[in-house]
VOVOTOR-489388 format. One record per residue (C-alpha): residue number from 1; x, y, z. Coordinates in nm, 3 decimals. Example, Ala and Ser with C-alpha at 12.3 -4.5 7.8 and 13.67 -1.06 7.14 Angstrom:
% VOVOTOR-489388
pt n->1, X->1.230, Y->-0.450, Z->0.780 $
pt n->2, X->1.367, Y->-0.106, Z->0.714 $
% end
This chain:
% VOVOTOR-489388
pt n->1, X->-0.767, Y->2.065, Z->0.852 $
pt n->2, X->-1.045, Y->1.985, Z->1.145 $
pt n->3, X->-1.249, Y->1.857, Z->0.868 $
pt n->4, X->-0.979, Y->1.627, Z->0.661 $
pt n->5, X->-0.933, Y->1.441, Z->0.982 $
pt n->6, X->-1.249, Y->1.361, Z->1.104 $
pt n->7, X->-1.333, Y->1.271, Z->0.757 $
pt n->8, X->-1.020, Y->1.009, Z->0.742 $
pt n->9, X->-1.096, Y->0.905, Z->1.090 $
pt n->10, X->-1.410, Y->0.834, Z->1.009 $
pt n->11, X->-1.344, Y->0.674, Z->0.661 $
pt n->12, X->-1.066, Y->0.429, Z->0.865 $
pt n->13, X->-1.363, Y->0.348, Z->1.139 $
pt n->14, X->-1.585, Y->0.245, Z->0.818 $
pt n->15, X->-1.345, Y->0.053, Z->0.623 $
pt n->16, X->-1.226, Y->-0.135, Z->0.955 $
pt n->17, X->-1.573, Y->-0.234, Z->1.001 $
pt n->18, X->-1.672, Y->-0.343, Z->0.672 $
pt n->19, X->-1.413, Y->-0.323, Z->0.429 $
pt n->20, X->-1.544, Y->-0.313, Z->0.026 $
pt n->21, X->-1.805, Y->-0.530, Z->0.008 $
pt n->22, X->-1.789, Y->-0.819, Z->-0.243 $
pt n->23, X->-2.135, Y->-0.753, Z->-0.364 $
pt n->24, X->-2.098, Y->-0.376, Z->-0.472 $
pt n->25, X->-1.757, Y->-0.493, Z->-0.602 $
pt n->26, X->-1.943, Y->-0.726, Z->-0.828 $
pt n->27, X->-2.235, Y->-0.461, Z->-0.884 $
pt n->28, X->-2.029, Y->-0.120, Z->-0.993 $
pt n->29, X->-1.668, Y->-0.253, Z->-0.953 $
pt n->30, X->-1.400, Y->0.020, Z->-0.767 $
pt n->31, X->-1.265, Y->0.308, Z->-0.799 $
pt n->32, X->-0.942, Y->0.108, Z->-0.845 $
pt n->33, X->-1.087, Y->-0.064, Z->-1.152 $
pt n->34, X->-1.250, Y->0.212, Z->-1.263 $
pt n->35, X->-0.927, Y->0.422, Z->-1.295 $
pt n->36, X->-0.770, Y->0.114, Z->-1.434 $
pt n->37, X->-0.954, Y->0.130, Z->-1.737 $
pt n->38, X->-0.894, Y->0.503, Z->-1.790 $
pt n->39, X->-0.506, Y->0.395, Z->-1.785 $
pt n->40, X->-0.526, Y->0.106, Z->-1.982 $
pt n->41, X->-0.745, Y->0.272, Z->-2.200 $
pt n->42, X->-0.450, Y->0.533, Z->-2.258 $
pt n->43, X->-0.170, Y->0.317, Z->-2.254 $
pt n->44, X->-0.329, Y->0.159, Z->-2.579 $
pt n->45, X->-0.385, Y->0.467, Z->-2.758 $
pt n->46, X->-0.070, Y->0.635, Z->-2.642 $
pt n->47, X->0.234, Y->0.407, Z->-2.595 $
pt n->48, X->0.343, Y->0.326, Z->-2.924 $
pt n->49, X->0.603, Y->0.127, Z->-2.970 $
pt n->50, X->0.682, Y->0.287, Z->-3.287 $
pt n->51, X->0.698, Y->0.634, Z->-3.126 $
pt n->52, X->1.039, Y->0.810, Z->-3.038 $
pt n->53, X->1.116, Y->0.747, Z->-2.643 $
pt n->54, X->1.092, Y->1.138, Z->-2.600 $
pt n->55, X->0.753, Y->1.145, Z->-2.773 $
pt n->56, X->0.583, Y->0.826, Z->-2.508 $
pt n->57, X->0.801, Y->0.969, Z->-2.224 $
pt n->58, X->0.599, Y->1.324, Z->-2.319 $
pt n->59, X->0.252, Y->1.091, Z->-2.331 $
pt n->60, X->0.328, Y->0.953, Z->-1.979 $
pt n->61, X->0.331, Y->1.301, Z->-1.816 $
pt n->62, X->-0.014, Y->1.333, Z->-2.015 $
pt n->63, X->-0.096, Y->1.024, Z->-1.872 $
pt n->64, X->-0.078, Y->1.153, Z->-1.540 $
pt n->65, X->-0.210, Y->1.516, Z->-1.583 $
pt n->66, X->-0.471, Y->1.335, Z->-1.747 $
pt n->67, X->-0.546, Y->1.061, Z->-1.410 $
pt n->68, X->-0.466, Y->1.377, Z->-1.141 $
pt n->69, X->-0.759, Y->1.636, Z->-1.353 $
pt n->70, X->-1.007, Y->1.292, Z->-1.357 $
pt n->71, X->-0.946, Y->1.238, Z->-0.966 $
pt n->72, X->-0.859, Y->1.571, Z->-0.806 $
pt n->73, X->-1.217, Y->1.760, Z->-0.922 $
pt n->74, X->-1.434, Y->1.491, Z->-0.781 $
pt n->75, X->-1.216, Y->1.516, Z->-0.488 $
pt n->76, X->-1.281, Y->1.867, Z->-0.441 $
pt n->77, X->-1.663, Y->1.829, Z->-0.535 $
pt n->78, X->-1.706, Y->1.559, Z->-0.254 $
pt n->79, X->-1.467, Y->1.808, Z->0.006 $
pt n->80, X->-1.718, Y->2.049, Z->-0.069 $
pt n->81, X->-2.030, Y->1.843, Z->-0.023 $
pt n->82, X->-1.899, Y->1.739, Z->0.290 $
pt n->83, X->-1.855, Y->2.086, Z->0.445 $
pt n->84, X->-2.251, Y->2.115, Z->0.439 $
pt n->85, X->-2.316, Y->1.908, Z->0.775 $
pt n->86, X->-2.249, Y->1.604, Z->0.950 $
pt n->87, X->-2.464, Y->1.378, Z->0.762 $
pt n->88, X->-2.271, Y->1.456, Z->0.448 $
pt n->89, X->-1.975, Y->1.439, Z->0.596 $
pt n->90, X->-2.064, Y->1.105, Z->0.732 $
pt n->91, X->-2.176, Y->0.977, Z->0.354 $
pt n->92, X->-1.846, Y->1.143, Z->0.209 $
pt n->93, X->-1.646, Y->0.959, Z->0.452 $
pt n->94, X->-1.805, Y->0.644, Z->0.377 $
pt n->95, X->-1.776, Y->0.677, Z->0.017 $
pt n->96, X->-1.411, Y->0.764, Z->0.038 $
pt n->97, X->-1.285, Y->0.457, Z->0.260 $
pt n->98, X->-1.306, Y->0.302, Z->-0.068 $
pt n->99, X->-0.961, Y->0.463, Z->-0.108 $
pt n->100, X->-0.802, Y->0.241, Z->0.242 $
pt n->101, X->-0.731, Y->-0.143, Z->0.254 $
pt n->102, X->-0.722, Y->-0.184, Z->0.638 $
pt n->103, X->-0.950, Y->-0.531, Z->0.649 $
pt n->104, X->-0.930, Y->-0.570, Z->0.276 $
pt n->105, X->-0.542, Y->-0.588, Z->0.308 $
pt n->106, X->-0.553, Y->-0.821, Z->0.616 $
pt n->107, X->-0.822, Y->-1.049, Z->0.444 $
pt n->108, X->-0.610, Y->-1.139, Z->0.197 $
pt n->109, X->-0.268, Y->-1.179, Z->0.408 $
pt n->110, X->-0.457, Y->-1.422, Z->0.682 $
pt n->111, X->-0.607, Y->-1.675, Z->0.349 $
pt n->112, X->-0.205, Y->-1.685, Z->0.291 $
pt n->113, X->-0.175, Y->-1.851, Z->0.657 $
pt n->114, X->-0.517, Y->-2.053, Z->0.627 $
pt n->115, X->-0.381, Y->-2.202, Z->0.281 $
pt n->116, X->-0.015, Y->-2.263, Z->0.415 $
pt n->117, X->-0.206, Y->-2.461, Z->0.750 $
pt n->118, X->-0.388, Y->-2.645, Z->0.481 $
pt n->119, X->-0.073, Y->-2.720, Z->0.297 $
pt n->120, X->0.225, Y->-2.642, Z->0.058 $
pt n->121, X->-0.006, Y->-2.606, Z->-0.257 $
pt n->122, X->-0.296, Y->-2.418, Z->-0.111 $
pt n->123, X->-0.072, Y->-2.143, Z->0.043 $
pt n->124, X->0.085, Y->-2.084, Z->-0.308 $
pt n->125, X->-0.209, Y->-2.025, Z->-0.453 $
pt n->126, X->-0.327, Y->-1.805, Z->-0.204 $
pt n->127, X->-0.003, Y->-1.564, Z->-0.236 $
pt n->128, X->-0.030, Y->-1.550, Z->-0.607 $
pt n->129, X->-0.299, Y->-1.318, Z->-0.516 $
pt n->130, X->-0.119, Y->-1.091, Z->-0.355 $
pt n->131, X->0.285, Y->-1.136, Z->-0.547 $
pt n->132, X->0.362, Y->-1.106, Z->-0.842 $
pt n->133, X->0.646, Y->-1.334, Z->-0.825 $
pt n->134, X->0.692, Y->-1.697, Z->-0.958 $
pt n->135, X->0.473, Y->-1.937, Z->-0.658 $
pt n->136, X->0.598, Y->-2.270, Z->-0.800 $
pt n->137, X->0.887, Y->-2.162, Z->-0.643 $
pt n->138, X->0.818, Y->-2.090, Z->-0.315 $
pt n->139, X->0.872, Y->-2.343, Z->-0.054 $
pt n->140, X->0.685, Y->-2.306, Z->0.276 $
pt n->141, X->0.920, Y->-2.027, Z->0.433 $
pt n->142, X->0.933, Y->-1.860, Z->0.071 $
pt n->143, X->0.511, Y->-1.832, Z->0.126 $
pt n->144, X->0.526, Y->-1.693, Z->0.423 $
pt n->145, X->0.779, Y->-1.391, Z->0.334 $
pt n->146, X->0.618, Y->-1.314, Z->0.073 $
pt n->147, X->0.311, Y->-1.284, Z->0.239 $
pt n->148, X->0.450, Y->-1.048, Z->0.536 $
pt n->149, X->0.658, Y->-0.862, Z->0.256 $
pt n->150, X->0.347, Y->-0.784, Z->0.101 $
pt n->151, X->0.173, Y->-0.683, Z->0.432 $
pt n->152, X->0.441, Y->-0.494, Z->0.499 $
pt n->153, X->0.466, Y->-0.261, Z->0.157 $
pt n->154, X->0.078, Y->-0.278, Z->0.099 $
pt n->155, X->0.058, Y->-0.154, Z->0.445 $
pt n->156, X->0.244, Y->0.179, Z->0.311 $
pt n->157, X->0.049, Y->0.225, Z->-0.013 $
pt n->158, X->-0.257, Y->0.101, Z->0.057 $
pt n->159, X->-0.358, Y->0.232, Z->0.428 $
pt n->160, X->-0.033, Y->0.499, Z->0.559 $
pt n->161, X->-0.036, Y->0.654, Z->0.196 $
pt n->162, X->-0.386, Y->0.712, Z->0.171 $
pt n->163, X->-0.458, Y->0.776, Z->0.477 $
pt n->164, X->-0.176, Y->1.068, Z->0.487 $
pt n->165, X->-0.331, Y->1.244, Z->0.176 $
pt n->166, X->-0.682, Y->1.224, Z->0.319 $
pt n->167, X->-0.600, Y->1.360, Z->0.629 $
pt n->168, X->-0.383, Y->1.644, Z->0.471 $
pt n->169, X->-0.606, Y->1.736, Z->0.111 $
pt n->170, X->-0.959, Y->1.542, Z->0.149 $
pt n->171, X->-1.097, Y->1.297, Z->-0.116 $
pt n->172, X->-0.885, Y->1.544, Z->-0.364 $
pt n->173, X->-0.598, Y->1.401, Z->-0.223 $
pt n->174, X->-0.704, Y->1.074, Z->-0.156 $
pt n->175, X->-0.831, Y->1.036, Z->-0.450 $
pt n->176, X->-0.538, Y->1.174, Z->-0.647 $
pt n->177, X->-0.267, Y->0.945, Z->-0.443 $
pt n->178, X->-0.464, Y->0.633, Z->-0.608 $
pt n->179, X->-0.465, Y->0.736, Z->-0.943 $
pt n->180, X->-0.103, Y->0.785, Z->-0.961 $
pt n->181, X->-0.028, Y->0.503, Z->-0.716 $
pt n->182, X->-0.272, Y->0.296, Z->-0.977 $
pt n->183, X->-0.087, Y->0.436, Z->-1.254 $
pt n->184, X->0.232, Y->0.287, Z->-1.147 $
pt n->185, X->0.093, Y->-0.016, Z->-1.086 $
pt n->186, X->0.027, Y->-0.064, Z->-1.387 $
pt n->187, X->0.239, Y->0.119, Z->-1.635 $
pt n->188, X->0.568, Y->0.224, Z->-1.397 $
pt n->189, X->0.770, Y->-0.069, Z->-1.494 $
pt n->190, X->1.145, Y->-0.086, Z->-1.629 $
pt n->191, X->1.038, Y->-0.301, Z->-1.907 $
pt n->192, X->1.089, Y->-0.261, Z->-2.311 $
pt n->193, X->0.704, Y->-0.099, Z->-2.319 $
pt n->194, X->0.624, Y->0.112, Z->-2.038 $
pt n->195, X->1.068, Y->0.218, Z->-1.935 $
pt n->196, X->0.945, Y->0.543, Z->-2.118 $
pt n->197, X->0.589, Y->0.588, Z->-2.101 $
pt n->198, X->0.561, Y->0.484, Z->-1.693 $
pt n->199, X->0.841, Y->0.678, Z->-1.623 $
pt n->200, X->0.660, Y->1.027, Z->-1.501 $
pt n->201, X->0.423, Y->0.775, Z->-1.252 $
pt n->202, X->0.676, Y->0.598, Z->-1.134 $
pt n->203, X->0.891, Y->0.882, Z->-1.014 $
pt n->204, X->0.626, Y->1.063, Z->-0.890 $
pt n->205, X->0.485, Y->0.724, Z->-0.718 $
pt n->206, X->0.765, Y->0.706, Z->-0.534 $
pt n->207, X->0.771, Y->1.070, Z->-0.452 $
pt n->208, X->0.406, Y->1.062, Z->-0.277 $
pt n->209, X->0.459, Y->0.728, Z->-0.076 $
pt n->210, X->0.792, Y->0.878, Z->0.075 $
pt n->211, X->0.631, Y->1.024, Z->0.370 $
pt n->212, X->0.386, Y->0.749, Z->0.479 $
pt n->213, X->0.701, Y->0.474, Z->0.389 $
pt n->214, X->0.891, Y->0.670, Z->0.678 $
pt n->215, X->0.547, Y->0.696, Z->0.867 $
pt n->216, X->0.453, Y->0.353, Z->0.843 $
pt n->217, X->0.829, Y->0.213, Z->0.976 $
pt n->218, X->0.752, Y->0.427, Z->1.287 $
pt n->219, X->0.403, Y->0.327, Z->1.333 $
pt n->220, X->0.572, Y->-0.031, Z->1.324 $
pt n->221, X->0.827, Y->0.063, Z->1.605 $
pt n->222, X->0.599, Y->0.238, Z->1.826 $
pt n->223, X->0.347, Y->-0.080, Z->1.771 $
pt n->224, X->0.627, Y->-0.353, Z->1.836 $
pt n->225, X->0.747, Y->-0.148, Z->2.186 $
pt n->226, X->0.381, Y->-0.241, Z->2.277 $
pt n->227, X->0.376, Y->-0.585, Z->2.168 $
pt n->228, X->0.492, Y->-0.864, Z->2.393 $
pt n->229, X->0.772, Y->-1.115, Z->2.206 $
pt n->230, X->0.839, Y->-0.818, Z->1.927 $
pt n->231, X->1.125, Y->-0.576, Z->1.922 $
pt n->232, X->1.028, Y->-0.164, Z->1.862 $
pt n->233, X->1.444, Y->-0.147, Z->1.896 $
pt n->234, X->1.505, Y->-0.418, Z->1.628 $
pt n->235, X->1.262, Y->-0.303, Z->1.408 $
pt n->236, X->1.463, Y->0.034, Z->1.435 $
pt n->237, X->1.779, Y->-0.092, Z->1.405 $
pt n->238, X->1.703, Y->-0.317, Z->1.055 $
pt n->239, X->1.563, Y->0.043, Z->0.908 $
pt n->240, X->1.877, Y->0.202, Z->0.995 $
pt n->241, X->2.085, Y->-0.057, Z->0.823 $
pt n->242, X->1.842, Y->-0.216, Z->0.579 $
pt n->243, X->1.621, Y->-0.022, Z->0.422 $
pt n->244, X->1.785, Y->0.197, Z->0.197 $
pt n->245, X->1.945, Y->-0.143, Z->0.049 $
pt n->246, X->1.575, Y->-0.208, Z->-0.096 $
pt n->247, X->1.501, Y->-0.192, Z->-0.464 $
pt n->248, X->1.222, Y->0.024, Z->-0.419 $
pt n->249, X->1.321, Y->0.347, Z->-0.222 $
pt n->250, X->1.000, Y->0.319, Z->0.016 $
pt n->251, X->0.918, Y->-0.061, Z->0.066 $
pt n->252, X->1.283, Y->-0.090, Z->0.237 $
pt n->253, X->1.105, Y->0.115, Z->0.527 $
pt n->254, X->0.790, Y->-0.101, Z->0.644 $
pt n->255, X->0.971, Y->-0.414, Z->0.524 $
pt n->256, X->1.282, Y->-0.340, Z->0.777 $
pt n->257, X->1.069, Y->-0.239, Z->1.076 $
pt n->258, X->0.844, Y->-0.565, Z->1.062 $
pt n->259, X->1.125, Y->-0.786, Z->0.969 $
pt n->260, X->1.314, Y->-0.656, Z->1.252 $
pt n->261, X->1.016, Y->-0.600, Z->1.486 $
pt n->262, X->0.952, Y->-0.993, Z->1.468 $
pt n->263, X->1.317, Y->-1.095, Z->1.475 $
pt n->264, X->1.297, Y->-1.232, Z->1.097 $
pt n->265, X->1.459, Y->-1.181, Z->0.730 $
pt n->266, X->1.267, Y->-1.113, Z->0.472 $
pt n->267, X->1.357, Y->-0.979, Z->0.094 $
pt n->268, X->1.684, Y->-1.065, Z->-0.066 $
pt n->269, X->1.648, Y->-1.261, Z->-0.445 $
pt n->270, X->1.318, Y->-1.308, Z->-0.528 $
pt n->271, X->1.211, Y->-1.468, Z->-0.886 $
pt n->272, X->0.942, Y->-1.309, Z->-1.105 $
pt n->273, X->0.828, Y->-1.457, Z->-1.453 $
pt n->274, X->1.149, Y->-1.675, Z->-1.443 $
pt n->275, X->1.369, Y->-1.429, Z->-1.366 $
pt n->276, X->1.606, Y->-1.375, Z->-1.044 $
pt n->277, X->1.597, Y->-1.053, Z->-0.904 $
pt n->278, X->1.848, Y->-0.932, Z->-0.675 $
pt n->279, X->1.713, Y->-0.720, Z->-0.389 $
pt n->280, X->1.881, Y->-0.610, Z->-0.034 $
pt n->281, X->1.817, Y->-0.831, Z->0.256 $
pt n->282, X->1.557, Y->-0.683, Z->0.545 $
pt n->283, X->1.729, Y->-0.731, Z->0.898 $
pt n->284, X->1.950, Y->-0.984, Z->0.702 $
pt n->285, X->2.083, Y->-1.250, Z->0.972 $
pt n->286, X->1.715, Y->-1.304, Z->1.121 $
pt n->287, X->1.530, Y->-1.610, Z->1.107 $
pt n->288, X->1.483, Y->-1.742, Z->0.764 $
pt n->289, X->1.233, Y->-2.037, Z->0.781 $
pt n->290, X->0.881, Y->-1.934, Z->0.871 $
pt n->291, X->0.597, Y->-2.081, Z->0.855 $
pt n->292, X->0.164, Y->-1.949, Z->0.883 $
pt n->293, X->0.210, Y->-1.892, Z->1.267 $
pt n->294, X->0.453, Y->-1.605, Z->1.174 $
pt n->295, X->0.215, Y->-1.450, Z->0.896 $
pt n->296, X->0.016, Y->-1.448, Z->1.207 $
pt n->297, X->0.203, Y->-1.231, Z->1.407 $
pt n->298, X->0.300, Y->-0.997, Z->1.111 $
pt n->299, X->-0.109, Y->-0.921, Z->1.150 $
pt n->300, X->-0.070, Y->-0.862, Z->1.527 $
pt n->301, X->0.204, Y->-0.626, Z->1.448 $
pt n->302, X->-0.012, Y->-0.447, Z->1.196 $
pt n->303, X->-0.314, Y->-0.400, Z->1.364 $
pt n->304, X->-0.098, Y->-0.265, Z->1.663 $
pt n->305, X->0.034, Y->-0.045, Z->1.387 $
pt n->306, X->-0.278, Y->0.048, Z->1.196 $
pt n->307, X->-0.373, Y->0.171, Z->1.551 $
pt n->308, X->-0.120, Y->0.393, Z->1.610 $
pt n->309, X->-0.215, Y->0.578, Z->1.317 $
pt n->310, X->-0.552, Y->0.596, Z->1.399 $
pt n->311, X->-0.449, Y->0.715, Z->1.715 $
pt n->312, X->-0.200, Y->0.989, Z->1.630 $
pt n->313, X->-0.461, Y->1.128, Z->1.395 $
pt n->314, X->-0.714, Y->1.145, Z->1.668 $
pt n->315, X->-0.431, Y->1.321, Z->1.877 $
pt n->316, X->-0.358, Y->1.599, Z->1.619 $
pt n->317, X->-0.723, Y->1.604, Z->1.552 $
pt n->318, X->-0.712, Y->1.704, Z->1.916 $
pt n->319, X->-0.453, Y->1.945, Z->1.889 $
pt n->320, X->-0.609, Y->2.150, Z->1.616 $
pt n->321, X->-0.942, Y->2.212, Z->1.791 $
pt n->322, X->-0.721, Y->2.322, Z->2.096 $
pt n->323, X->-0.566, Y->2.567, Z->1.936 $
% end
């Protein structure tokens, strides 16, 4: 266990400091991308449309047995190499904070508020990036939620969710959390061609982010108690009545705490492709027109909260060589 968390503190530390740089992006890609293409690669052979729903809901559990036996035995291969001394341990943990989105997530979320300071048109164009919902529809207020939103549930599954599996099972687990998290990304949708095949990554998607969804919303409270002008008590409050009103049965959690945390709304009907979806209102009565400065202070919030994680692990850390 000793070794799992100095690993993932170390890994955060790195990924803080530099994030993924552009130019290895460019040069060998990710190991997002990479396990893209295995998916995609199997969706086309494997979902047919023509095939009985039991026979492509059978192919998506292959799908996944397939993306866990691909990312687990590296995992365990790099958890090994890094047992041999610090200055593997040191490369491992490098290698691996491939797998967090601290300053990559952050990046993204702060060209959102840069755009919407330029104007109307450059902020939508900077949260298509990020959403997947219709921009052209989005006035100024509409930018900024969905900005925060997705600071707020990327948060959860791309730094909490992570993190928690690296800290408890190495790069096996790491490594294993983005496949399937990938996988759902991708193929875990309720639509005519992936409702069967996606269905075994989407369940189990949502069955690995349910602890750092819970984690994250009380990394968010503990963070806005220390934050002048932002509300650990609201942020409470709006998961306790919010959250489980969410479409997704994790995203409810961060979204609540930072909506209620900064004393805003965010969620409700949101349009994607030209179509309305209904979704539950986070800390519904809060303010409702928001603008870049509040993108701004969902950052605050999340570095106060990305802290608090990095602190906690330190603390158990702690704890275990005490013992």
């Amino acid at each position: 266990m000793a070794l799992t968390l100095v690993l993932t503190l170390i890994a955060m530390t790195a990924e803080r400091a530099f994030g993924y740089p552009d130019r290895l992006f460019r040069a060998i890609g990710h190991p997002v991308t990479w396990l893209g293409a295995l998916i995609g690669a199997l969706d086309r052979r494997w979902n047919i449309a023509a095939a009985p729903a039991s026979t492509r809901r059978r192919r998506g559990v292959y799908l996944v047995l397939v993306l866990l036996a691909t990312a687990v035995i590296p995992g365990a291969v790099l958890h090994v190499a890094g047992a041999s001394g610090w200055a593997a341990l040191i490369g491992v943990a490098v290698l691996t904070s491939s797998l967090i989105a601290q300053k990559s997530l952050a990046d993204h979320v702060v060209k959102v508020a840069e755009g919407l300071e330029r104007g109307l048109e450059d902020g939508r164009a900077a949260v298509s990036m990020i959403v997947g919902r219709d921009p052209d529809r989005l006035d100024e207020a509409g930018v900024a939620r969905a900005a925060i939103e997705s600071l707020a549930e990327n948060f959860s599954d791309g730094v909490t969710a992570p993190v928690f599996w690296l800290a408890l099972a190495g790069p096996a687990g790491g490594l294993g959390y983005k496949a399937i998290n990938t996988a759902d990304s991708m193929v875990g949708h309720l639509t005519d061609r992936h409702r069967d095949f996606g269905r075994a990554a989407a369940k189990l998607d949502d069955l690995i982010n349910l602890p750092a969804s819970r984690l994250t919303g009380a990394a968010i409270i503990l963070a806005a108690f220390v934050s002048p002008g932002m509300s650990g008590r609201g942020a409470a409050r709006a998961i306790r009545r919010d959250a489980r009103h969410h479409k997704s049965p994790n995203a409810g959690w961060p979204e609540a705490a930072m909506a209620g945390a900064l004393g805003i709304s965010l969620a409700g009907p949101r349009y994607y492709h030209g179509v309305l979806i209904e979704d539950g209102e986070m800390n519904a009565g809060g303010r409702r027109a928001l603008g870049a400065a509040d993108i701004r202070c969902a950052l605050q919030l999340y570095w106060r909260a990305d802290a608090v994680i990095f602190v906690t692990l330190a603390l158990v850390l702690a704890g275990v060589l005490l013992v």
